[in-house]
C-alpha positions, 0 to 999 in steps of 0.5 A: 499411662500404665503403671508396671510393678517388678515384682518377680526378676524375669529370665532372658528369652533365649533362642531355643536350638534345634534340638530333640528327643527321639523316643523309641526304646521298645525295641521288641516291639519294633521287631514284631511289628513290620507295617513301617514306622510313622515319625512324629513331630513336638513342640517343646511343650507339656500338652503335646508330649502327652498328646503325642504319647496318645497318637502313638498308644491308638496308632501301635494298638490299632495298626502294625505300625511301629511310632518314633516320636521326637519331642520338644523340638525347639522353635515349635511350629517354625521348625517343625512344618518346615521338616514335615513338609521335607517328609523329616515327620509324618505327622504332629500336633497343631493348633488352628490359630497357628495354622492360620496366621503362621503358617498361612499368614492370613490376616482375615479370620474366618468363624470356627464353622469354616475355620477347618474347612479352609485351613485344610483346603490351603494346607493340602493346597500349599504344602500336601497336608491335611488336618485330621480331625481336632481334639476339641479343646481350644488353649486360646489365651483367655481371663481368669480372676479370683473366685472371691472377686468373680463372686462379688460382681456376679462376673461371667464375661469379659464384658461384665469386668469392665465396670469394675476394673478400676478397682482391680489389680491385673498381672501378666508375663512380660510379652503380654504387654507387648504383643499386638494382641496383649494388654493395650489391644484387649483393654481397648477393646474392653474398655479396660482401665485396671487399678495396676498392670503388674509385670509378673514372671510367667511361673509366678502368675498363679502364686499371685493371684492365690495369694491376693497380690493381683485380682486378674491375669491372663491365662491359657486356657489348658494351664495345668495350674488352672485346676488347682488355683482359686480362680474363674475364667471368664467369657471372652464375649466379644471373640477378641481372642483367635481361637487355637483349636488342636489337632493332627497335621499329617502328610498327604502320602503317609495316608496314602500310604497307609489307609487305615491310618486315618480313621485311627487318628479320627479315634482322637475326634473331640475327645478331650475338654479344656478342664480335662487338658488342663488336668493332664497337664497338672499331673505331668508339670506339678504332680510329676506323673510320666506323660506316657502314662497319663496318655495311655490311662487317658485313653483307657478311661475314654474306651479307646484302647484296652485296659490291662 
């Protein structure tokens, strides 16, 4: 039997509304270029606005077109493949394990070496969409503990935890414990028996954990607090997490409709880590940099577009 400790008041999930924000004030840019305009799609979350601001940067340098972007749209995925596929958006940001098991609603998970072979055979085949290239970082959901405590048991894997989880205390926000694939599907797997399963609000996990509340959480792995908080993330060693790679979902006639579009959404090919997601989130979400901003700067460190 778990042993779950209130330690933090958790907010009610509400139901988001199909609300957005359109983003295109630069007006004079619009009048100069006369090439279209490609719409992009958000879901509500840090990490795709910044990616968003990326595809519009490469796209308005490398083209004559114009970029609208509509960020945050509530309800993510459900909502925005369903626009898309409308033609409501030409392109947004995706993630492979979302793709697959959402959208698609395949059980069967095939290895990362055919995963975007099938996944862009069965979204051209199913709804006229093709995945253009990923960006090389994987924010799957993942394992971290203290530093001190990884240093202590020589802890690398997932697996090496097991002997010492007795001894440990671990935290997580509520709908860990009740997905299919949270708390009880990971410890079994393991073979996980914690010291104490500590229910957490999820904006208090790393505060934590930093302050020697819990010794283990489970993490995504580009949280913007994963570059500032004292801790390790370990190995799943076992593959128990599906993997969430991101990428562009664009539409079939947008490419055809404009052939330089693709190879300038390829410039965003395996460019940017995990650690390096994780820190651009941190200096939108604590250091309240603009998400533009980081975007372009980003992109002007990687060669990609011209640098003032």
């Amino acid at each position: 039997m778990k042993k779950f400790i209130k330690i933090a008041l958790l907010a009610l999930t509400i139901g988001i509304p199909f609300t957005f924000i359109s983003c295109n004030n630069d007006s004079k840019k619009v009048e100069e270029k006369s090439g279209g305009t490609i719409k992009i799609a958000t879901k509500p979350m840090t990490e795709q606005f910044i990616l968003s601001e990326m595809l519009k940067a490469l796209i308005e340098e490398n083209t004559n077109l114009n970029v609208e972007i509509t960020k945050g749209i509530g309800g993510g995925t459900s909502n925005i493949h369903p626009a898309i596929v409308k033609g409501e958006f030409d392109m947004y940001p995706e993630y492979t394990g979302t793709g697959w098991s959402f959208v698609l609603k395949e059980k069967h998970i095939p290895d990362d070496k055919t995963l975007f072979e099938d996944l862009n055979k069965k979204y051209m085949e199913n709804y006229k969409l093709k995945w253009v290239g990923l960006y090389g970082f994987n924010n799957t959901f993942g394992l971290a503990v203290r530093k001190d405590i990884a240093k202590k048991y020589n802890l690398k894997t997932y697996s090496d935890l097991e002997k010492y989880s007795k001894d440990l205390k671990f935290g997580a926000e509520y709908d860990f414990y009740e997905r299919d694939d949270g708390y009880d599907a990971l410890c079994k797997k393991y073979n996980f028996k914690f010291k104490e399963a500590v229910d957490l609000d999820i904006g208090l996990k790393h505060k934590a954990i930093n302050s020697k509340e819990i010794d283990v959480m489970n993490i995504f792995t580009t949280d913007g607090q994963l570059s500032t908080s004292d801790i390790v993330v370990l190995k799943d060693d076992k593959n128990f997490y599906q993997t969430y790679y991101s990428g562009t979902v664009v539409r079939e006639d947008t490419l055809n409709k404009y052939k330089d579009l693709e190879g300038v959404l390829l410039k965003m090919n395996n460019i940017i880590t995990e650690a390096e997601m994780s820190k651009l989130n941190n200096e939108v979400e604590s250091n309240g940099k603009d998400e533009k901003e980081i975007a372009i700067n980003f992109l002007k460190e990687k060669g990609l577009i011209k640098k003032d």
